[in-house]
N, C-alpha and C positions, 0 to 999 in steps of 0.2 A: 195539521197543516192547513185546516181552514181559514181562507182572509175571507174577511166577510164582501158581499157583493159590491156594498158603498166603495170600497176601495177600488174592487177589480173596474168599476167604473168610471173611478178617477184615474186609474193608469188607461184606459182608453181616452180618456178625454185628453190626455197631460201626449200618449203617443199622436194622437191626432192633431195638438200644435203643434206638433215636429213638421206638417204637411203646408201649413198654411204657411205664405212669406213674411205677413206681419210678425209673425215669429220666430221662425228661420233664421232673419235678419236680423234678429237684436241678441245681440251677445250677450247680454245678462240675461235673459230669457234661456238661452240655449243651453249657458253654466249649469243655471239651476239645476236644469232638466239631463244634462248628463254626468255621468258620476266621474269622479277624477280619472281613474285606471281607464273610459269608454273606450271600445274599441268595436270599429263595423267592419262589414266587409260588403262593400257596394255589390250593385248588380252588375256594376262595370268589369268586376274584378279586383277593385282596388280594393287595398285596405288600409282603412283609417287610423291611426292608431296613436296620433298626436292631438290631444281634444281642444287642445290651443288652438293650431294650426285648423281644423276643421271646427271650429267657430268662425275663425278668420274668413274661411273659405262662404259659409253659410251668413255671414255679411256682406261677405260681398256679390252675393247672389241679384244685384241691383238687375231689372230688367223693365225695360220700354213701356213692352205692352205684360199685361198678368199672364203671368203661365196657365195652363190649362189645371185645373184644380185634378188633385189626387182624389178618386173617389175608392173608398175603403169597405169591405166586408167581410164578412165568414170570420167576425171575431171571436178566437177560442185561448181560454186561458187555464194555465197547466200548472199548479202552485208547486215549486220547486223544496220552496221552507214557509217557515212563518213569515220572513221575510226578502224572500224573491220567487217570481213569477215571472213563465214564460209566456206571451204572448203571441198568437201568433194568425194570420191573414191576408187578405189580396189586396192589393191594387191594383186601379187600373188609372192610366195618366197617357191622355193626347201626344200624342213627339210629336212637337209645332204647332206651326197654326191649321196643316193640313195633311199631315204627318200621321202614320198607324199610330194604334194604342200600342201601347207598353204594358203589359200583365206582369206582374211581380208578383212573388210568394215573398211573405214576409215576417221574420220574425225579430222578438225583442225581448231581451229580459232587463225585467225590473228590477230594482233590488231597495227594502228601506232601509235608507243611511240617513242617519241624524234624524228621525224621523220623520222624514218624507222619503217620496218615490223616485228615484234615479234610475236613466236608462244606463247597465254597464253594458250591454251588448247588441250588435242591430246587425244585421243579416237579410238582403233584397237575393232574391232570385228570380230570372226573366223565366217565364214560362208561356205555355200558350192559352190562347183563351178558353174558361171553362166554358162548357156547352150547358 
């Protein structure tokens, strides 16, 4: 079940346009990147589970001023098959402009379909800050 590192590299880089708005926001972008069946389960509680409708939703994420960028670490990955892989990590992201940080645990599995990397699952949990 070894994926060689190049890859585990481009699933971090492919999870980390998930974070940025330029790519959020463009529904072809978003398709790619998630697999037909996705399904999340926010930090809110909710659960995503129509990837239509939460492309729609991730369009229309239009805002004013830039959000506070998501900053990410403690990337650890956990090869499930030859082809899918669980990722999994922190973030931390400003609520507002003046608003506490938000600590999230987070994970995602990859899976290759038609030979590239699609996200089928994503899972946030709010926690508190690591020391």
């Amino acid at each position: 079940m070894e994926i060689p590192h190049h890859e585990l590299e481009e699933i971090r880089r492919l999870e980390q346009k998930l974070h940025l708005p330029e790519f959020r926001q463009s529904p072809a972008i978003v398709a790619e990147l998630l697999a037909q069946d996705f399904v999340e389960f926010g930090s809110s509680g909710t659960v995503y589970d129509d990837r239509d409708d939460l492309i729609a939703r991730l369009a229309a994420e239009k805002t004013e001023k830039a959000p506070s960028p998501v900053i990410s670490r403690d990337y650890a990955f956990r090869p499930i098959s030859a082809d899918a892989v669980l990722l999994t990590y922190r973030s931390t992201r400003q609520a507002g402009e003046n608003g506490p940080e938000r600590h999230t645990l987070r994970s995602s599995i990859w899976q290759r379909i038609d030979g590239r990397w699609q996200m089928i699952f994503h899972q946030g949990t709010l926690t508190a800050p690591q020391g």
